[in-house]
N, C-alpha and C positions, 0 to 999 in steps of 0.2 A: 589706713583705717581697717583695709578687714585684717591687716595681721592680728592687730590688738584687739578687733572682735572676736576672733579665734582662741586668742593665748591662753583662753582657761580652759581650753579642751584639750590638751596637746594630753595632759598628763593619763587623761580616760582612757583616752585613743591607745597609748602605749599599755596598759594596766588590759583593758580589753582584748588585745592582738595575745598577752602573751597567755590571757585564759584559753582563749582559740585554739591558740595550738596545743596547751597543754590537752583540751579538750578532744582535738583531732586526734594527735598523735603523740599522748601520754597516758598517763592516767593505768595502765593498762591495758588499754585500748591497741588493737592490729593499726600496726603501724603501714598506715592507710599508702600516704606521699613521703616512703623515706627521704627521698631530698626536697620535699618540700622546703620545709622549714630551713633547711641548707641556703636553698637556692634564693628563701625570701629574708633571708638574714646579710647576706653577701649581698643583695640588690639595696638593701636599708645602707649597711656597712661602708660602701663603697659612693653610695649617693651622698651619706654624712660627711663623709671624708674629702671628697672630692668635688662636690656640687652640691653643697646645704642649699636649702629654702633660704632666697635674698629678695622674695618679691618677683620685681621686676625683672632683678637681674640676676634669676635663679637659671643655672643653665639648665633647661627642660629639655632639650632636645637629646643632650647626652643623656640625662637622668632616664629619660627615657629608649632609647637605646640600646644602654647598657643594661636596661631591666625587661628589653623584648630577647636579646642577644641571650640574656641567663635562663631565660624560660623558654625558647624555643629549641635550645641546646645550641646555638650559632656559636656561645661563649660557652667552655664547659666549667663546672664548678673550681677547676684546681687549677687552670686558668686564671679565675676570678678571682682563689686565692692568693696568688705570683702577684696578681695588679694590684690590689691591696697591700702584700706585703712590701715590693720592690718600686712600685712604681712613685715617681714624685709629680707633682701637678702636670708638668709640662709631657710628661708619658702617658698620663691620663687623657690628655687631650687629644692628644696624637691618636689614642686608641679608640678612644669613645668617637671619635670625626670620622675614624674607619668603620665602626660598625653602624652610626647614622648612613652614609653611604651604601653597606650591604643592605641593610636593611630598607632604604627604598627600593636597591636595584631589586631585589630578591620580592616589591610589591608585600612584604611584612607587615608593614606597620604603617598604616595610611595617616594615621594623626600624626607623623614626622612632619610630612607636609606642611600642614599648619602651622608647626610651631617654627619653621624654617623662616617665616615670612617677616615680614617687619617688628625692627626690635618696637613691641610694647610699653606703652609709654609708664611711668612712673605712676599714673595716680590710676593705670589699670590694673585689677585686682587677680584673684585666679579664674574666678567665674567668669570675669567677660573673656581670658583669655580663649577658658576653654571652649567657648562658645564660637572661637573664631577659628578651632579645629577642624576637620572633615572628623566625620561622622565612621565607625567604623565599620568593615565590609560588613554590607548584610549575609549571611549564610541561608539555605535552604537545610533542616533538617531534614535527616530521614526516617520518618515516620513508618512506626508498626503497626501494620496493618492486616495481623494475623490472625486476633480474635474477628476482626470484623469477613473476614472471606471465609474461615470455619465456620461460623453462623449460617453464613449462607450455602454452606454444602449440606450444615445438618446435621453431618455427621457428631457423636458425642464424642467418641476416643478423639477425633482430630480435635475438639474443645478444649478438652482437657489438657493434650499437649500444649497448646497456647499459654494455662493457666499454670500446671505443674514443670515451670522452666526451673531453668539454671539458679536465675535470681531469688526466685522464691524459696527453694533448696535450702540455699544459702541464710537466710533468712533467723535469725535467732529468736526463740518463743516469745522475748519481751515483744520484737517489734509483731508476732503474726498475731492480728488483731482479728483477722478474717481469714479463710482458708477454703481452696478450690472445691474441696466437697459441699461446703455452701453455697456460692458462687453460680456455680453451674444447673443446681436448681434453685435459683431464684433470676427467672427468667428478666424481672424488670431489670433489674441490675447488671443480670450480662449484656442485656439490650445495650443498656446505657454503656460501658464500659467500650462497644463495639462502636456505638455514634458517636463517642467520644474521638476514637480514631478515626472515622469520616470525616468528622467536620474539620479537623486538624491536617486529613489530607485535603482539604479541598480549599483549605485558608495556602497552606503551604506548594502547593499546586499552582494558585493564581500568582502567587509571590513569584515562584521561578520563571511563569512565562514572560511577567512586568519586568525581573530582573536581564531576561534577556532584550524585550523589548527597549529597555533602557541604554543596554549597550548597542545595538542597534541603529537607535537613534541619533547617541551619542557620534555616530562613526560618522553622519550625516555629513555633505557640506552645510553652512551656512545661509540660511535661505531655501534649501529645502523645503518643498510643498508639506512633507509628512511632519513637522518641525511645527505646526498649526491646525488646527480644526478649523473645518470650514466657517467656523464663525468668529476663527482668532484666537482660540485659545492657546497654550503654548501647552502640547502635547508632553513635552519632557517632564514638563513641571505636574503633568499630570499623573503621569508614569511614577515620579516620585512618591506623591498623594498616597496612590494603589499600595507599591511599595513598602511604604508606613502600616499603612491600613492592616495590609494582610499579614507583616511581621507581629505586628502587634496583637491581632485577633486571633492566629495561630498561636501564641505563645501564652493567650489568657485562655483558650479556650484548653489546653494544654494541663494548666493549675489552679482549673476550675471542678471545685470541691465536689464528689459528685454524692458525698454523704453530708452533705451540709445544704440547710436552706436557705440559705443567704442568697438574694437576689444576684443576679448580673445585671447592672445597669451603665457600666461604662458607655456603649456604644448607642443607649439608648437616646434618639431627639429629643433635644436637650429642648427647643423650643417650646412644645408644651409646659417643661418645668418654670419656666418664666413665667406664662403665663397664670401656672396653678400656686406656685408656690415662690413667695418674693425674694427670698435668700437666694434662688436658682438665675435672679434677674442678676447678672456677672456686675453690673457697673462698665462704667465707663473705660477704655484703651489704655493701658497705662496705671490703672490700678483697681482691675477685676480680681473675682474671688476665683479658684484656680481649683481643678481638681487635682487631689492627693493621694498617693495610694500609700497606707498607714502602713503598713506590714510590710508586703513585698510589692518592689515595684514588677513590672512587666517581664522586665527580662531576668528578676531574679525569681519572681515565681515560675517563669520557663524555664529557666534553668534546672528547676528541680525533676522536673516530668518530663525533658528532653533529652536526656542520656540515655544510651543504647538502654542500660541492665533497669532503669527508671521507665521504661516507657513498658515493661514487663506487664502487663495487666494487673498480677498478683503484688507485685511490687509497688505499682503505683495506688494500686487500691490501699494496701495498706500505710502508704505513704499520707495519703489522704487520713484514715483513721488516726493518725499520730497528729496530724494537723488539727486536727478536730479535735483532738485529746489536749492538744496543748492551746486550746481556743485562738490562732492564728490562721485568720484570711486569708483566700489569696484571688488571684482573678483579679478582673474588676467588679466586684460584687460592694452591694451597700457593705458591709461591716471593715471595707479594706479602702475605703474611701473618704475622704474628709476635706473640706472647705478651707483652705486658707487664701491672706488678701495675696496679690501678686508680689508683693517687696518682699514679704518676710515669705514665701515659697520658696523665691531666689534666694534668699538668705540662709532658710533650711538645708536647702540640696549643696551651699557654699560650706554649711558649716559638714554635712555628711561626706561631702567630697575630702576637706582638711582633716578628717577624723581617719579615711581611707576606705569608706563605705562602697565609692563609688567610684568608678571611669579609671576601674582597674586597679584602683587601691590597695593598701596590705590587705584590708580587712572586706574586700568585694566578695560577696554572697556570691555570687553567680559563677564566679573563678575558681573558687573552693569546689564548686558543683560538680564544673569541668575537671577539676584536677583532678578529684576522687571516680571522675568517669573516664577518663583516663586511665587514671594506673587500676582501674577493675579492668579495663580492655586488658592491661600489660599482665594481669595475673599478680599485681601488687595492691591490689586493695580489697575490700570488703564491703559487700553490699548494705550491710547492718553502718557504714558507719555513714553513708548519706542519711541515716536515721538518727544516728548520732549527732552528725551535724546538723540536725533541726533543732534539738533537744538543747545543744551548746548557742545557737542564735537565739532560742526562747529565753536562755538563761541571762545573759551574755549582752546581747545585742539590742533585743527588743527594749528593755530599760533605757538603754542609753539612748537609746530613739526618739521613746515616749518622751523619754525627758527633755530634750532636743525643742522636740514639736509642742508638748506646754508652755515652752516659754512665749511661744505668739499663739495670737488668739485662733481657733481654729473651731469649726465644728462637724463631729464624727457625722456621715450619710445616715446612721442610725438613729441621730437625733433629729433629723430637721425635717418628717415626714414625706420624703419622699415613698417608704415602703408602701404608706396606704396611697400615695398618687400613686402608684404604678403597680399596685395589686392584678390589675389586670396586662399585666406587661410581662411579655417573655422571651430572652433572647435568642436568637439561632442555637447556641448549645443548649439552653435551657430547653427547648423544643425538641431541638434533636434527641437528647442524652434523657428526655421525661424528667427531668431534675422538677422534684414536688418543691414550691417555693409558698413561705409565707411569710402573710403582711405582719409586722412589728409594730405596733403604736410607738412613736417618742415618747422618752420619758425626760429628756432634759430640753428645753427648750431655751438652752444656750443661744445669747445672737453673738454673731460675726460680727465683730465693728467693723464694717468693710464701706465701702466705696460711701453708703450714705447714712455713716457715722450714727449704728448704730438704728436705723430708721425701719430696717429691712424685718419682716417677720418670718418665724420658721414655719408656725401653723396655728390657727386660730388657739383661742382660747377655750378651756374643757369650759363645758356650757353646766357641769354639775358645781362650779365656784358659786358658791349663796352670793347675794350683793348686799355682804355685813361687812362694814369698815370694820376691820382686825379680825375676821371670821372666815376660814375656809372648812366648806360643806362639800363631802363627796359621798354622801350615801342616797340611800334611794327616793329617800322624803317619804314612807308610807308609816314610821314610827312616830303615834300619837305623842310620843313621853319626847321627843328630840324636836319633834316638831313645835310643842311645846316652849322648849329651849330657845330654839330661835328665834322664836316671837319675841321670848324677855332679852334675847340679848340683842337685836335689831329695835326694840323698841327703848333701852335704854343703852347700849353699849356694850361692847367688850368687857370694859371696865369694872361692871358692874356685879360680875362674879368672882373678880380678880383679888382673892382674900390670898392666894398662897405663894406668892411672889413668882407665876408663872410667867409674867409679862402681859401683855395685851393681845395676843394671839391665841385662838382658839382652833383645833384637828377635832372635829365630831367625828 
């Protein structure tokens, strides 16, 4: 079932990958990841050849593998050439079972694990597979925290150092949208840029101590008093919770727009919105409306503003202008958030994972990120082209998305009035960082066929709608000549003016 719900995307997915790269690393463009495209060409090559996509009985563990082996350098490119060229199935196997093996002893690649486990049955698809994987290490970034300690000595020259780095240098006039001589006196905005990195340390701080505390516990016997809260609760599981929590607040807080006013309300209690507003009431276990992040998800909008030369103040600032430029989201903010039922969410992230979008994919946003923060550390890349590659996702990527996500029904956080419920709502960075936020009125009052088919409201009804069958009134009611009008048209009809073949519908 999902192959043949997939099979009419296969040809996008190829068609998209090879703009990417021409985008990356053609075009003219500073050839960012020379062996990128090497090393993601021989992983495709070698996976086709020797372990196609069969379903169930797709060898994933090799495929896998031999595509952590080429990208960590374990396997080297001319290596990978030799196996492709020389080797026949039964050599394949031999070698691919070798580097499964390295690769858990060496603690590489923690989803081997999973996929190691019992053969998956026939009518299991890839999504549930993946979901029966371990989850990959979480990491602790390390956060710069240079403008925010300059600040606090005061001093200007050491400000300026902070702002007039490497990255921004570097920097080509299309992308400097903004520049440290403005910057520095405009006090709100160096503020913000500085609580920017507090709050990111202070998300990524509680992470590293959960993550020890987690091993910790782990190391527990069994039965263990520390293994429970005094009232029962199972501490591990809690640990996990935090975990989550702070990877993911750290990472929105991260690629949260600090020139745009789009709300943050991911993390907000959800609870009142149920009560104020009926689209926010989820439905029932099993087929609730689910939140979506339309643009970038969490770890790809982290990814962008967590590389060493990205985390640049000047760098990310402007990185933000180009987002804003190119009217893409990011965070958890209303405009990067949108309502779908539970089935077709699973089904979206099914079809974005078989495209390559995701969980390491050809075409994964966030690995591009790395790779290009990568070879800028090795002195083979160029800061301008993480700028590039927004510019080639706007073009590129976003479409195939959109188009992805209108096939089920869905509705943007922009439309369903949450902005005016939460007008008085601000979150930690939003507080932090002074981010000015305003309220948006809906303008589509699209419903979610969701849970009660259909039933659910997004927000009342504009009270300026006149109450003329085939008549809508949104002006003020004080013009004697209109007001007029409606009298003859509520006292005899729509119809009644209806000489020009307009229809039965009247826009005063």
């Amino acid at each position: 079932m999902a192959s043949s719900f997939l099979k009419p995307f296969a040809k996008p997915a190829q068609e998209v990958g090879e703009r990417i790269f021409k985008g990356v690393v053609g075009d003219g463009a500073t050839q960012v990841v020379p062996e990128l495209a090497r090393r993601t060409k021989l992983i495709n090559d070698l996976n086709e050849t020797f372990a196609p996509k069969l379903g169930a009985k797709t060898r994933k563990p090799q495929r896998r593998a031999i595509a952590a082996a080429i990208n960590n350098g374990d396997l080297e490119p001319d290596m990978a050439d030799k196996l492709l060229r020389d080797f026949d199935d039964e050599g394949y196997e031999f070698f691919a079972d070798a580097q499964i093996e390295k690769q858990m002893q060496g603690g590489r690649d923690s989803q081997l694990e999973g996929m190691l486990g019992d053969t998956p049955t026939q009518s299991e698809g890839p999504f549930q597979q993946i979901n029966k994987q371990e989850a990959k290490a979480t990491t602790v970034p390390d956060v710069n925290t240079e403008l925010s300690e300059a600040l606090k000595g005061g001093n200007e020259e050491q400000i300026m150092s902070t702002l007039n780095t490497e990255g921004w240098q570097g920097l080509n006039d299309e992308y400097r949208f903004l520049y440290p001589e403005e910057i520095i006196h405009n006090p709100e905005l160096l503020e913000g840029l500085a609580a920017r990195q507090d709050v990111q340390e202070g998300y990524f701080s509680e992470l590293s101590k959960n993550l020890d505390e987690r091993t910790r516990l782990q190391e527990l016997p069994k039965g263990h008093p520390d293994l429970k809260t005094d009232s029962g609760r199972d501490t591990l599981k809690g640990v996990g919770k935090n975990i989550k929590y702070n990877d993911r607040a750290g990472k929105d807080a991260a690629s949260l727009n600090l020139l745009t006013r789009d709300q943050d309300v991911f993390k907000v209690n959800r609870a009142p919105l149920k009560q104020a507003l009926e689209v926010f009431n989820l439905g029932e276990k099993g087929n609730q409306l689910e939140w979506h992040h339309t643009f970038f998800g969490n770890k790809e909008g982290g990814s962008i503003f967590l590389e060493k030369v990205t985390q640049e103040p000047m760098v990310a600032l402007n990185l933000m202008a180009l987002l804003k430029k190119l009217d893409l989201p990011t965070s958890g903010t209303i405009g990067n958030l949108s309502l779908l039922r539970e089935a077709d969410h699973t089904k979206l992230h099914q079809i974005f994972r078989e495209l390559g979008l995701e969980q390491g994919g050809d075409l994964d946003f966030a690995d591009y990120m790395k790779a290009i923060g990568d070879a800028y550390l090795d002195g083979t890349a160029d800061v301008n082209q993480f700028f590039r590659m927004l510019e080639v996702y706007a073009e590129e990527v976003v479409p195939l998305t959109q188009s992805k996500t209108a096939q089920f029904d869905n509705l943007p956080f922009a439309q369903s009035g949450i902005a005016d419920e939460l007008k008085n709502y601000a979150s930690i960075p939003d507080k932090k960082t002074k981010r000015k936020i305003v309220s948006k009125k809906s303008t589509n009052k699209k419903m979610v066929q969701g849970p009660r088919k259909g039933k659910m409201k997004s927000s009342p009804k504009a009270k300026t709608i006149a109450s003329i069958p085939g008549v809508m009134y949104k002006g003020s009611g004080k013009d004697p000549a209109v007001n007029e009008l409606l009298k003859k048209l509520k006292k005899d009809g729509a119809g009644s003016l209806d000489s020009s073949g307009m229809g039965t519908r009247w826009k005063v």
